[in-house]
C-alpha positions in Angstrom: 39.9 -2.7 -6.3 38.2 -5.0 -8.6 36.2 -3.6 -11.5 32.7 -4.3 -12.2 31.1 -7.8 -12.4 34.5 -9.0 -12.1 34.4 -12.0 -9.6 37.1 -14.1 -7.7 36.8 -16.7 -5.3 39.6 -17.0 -2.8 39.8 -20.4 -2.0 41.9 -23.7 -1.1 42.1 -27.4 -2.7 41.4 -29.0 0.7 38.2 -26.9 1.8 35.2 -29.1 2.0 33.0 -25.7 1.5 35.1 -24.1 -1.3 34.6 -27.4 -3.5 30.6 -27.0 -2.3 30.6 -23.9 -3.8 33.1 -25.0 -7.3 30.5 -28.2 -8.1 27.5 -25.6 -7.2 28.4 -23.4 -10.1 30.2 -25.9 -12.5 28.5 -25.9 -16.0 26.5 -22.4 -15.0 28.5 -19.8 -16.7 30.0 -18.7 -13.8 32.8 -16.3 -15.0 35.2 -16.7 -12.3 38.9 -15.8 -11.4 40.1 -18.4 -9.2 42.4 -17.7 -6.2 44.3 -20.6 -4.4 45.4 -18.8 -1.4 48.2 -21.5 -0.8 49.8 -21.3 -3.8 49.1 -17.4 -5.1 51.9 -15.4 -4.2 50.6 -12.8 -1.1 46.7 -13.6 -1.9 46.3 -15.1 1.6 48.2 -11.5 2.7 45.3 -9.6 0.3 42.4 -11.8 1.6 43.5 -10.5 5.4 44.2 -7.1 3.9 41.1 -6.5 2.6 38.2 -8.7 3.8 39.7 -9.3 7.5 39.8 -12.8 7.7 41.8 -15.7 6.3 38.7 -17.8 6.3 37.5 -19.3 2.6 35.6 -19.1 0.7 35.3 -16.0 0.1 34.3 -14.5 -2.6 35.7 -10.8 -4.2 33.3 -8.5 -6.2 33.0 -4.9 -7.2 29.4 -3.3 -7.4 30.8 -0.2 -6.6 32.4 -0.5 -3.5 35.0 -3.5 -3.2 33.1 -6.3 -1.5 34.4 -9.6 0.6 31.6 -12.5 0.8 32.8 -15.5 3.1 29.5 -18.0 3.6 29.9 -21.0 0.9 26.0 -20.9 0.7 25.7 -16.8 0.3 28.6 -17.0 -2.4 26.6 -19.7 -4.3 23.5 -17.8 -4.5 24.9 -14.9 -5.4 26.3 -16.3 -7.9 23.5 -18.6 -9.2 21.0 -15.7 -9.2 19.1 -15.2 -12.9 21.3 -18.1 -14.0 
Protein backbone atom coordinates (compact mmCIF):
# COMPACT_ATOMS: atom_id res chain seq x y z
CA UNK A 1 0.00 0.00 0.00
CA UNK A 2 1.03 3.36 -1.15
CA UNK A 3 0.97 6.27 1.26
CA UNK A 4 -0.74 9.37 0.69
CA UNK A 5 -0.64 11.60 -2.42
CA UNK A 6 2.05 9.30 -3.48
CA UNK A 7 1.35 8.54 -7.30
CA UNK A 8 2.74 6.00 -9.85
CA UNK A 9 1.92 5.36 -13.22
CA UNK A 10 2.39 1.78 -14.48
CA UNK A 11 3.17 1.99 -17.85
CA UNK A 12 5.25 0.85 -21.13
CA UNK A 13 7.64 2.71 -23.68
CA UNK A 14 5.49 1.44 -26.73
CA UNK A 15 1.91 2.45 -25.37
CA UNK A 16 0.39 5.07 -27.59
CA UNK A 17 -1.92 6.06 -24.45
CA UNK A 18 0.70 5.89 -21.71
CA UNK A 19 2.89 8.57 -23.83
CA UNK A 20 -0.80 10.50 -24.17
CA UNK A 21 -0.94 10.66 -20.68
CA UNK A 22 3.45 11.47 -20.00
CA UNK A 23 3.20 14.67 -22.74
CA UNK A 24 -0.34 15.62 -20.95
CA UNK A 25 1.33 16.23 -17.68
CA UNK A 26 4.95 17.16 -18.75
CA UNK A 27 5.94 20.64 -17.42
CA UNK A 28 2.75 20.50 -14.80
CA UNK A 29 4.35 19.43 -11.57
CA UNK A 30 3.18 16.22 -11.74
CA UNK A 31 5.12 14.37 -8.90
CA UNK A 32 5.24 11.04 -10.33
CA UNK A 33 6.92 7.49 -9.73
CA UNK A 34 7.24 5.95 -12.95
CA UNK A 35 6.70 2.18 -13.50
CA UNK A 36 7.98 0.43 -16.79
CA UNK A 37 6.14 -2.82 -16.36
CA UNK A 38 8.65 -4.43 -18.90
CA UNK A 39 11.62 -3.67 -17.39
CA UNK A 40 10.66 -3.42 -13.29
CA UNK A 41 11.36 -6.51 -11.74
CA UNK A 42 7.64 -8.33 -10.87
CA UNK A 43 5.66 -4.82 -11.39
CA UNK A 44 3.68 -6.42 -14.28
CA UNK A 45 3.13 -9.37 -11.43
CA UNK A 46 1.94 -6.33 -8.78
CA UNK A 47 -0.18 -4.49 -11.50
CA UNK A 48 -2.23 -8.03 -11.91
CA UNK A 49 -1.94 -8.47 -8.12
CA UNK A 50 -3.48 -5.57 -7.16
CA UNK A 51 -5.55 -3.77 -9.82
CA UNK A 52 -6.62 -7.08 -11.91
CA UNK A 53 -5.49 -6.31 -15.14
CA UNK A 54 -2.24 -5.97 -17.02
CA UNK A 55 -3.67 -3.22 -19.08
CA UNK A 56 -1.63 0.39 -18.90
CA UNK A 57 -1.87 2.89 -18.05
CA UNK A 58 -2.80 2.72 -15.02
CA UNK A 59 -2.23 4.79 -12.52
CA UNK A 60 -1.60 3.81 -8.44
CA UNK A 61 -2.73 6.20 -5.65
CA UNK A 62 -3.53 6.07 -1.93
CA UNK A 63 -6.40 8.35 -0.61
CA UNK A 64 -7.00 6.01 1.89
CA UNK A 65 -7.79 2.98 0.37
CA UNK A 66 -5.14 1.67 -2.29
CA UNK A 67 -6.57 2.66 -5.68
CA UNK A 68 -5.86 1.34 -9.49
CA UNK A 69 -7.03 3.94 -12.30
CA UNK A 70 -6.58 2.45 -15.92
CA UNK A 71 -8.36 5.13 -18.56
CA UNK A 72 -5.35 7.37 -20.11
CA UNK A 73 -8.01 10.24 -20.11
CA UNK A 74 -9.29 9.63 -16.30
CA UNK A 75 -5.55 9.38 -15.21
CA UNK A 76 -4.80 12.71 -16.87
CA UNK A 77 -7.51 14.55 -15.22
CA UNK A 78 -6.93 13.35 -12.19
CA UNK A 79 -3.94 14.37 -12.30
CA UNK A 80 -4.25 17.79 -13.95
CA UNK A 81 -7.00 18.86 -11.42
CA UNK A 82 -6.16 22.46 -9.55
CA UNK A 83 -2.95 22.39 -11.53
Amino acid sequence: MRDKDIYALYYTKACPFCIKVLRAIEGKGVDLELVDINSVAGARDKLLQNGGKTMVPCLNYNDGVDRWMYESDDIIAFLLQGK
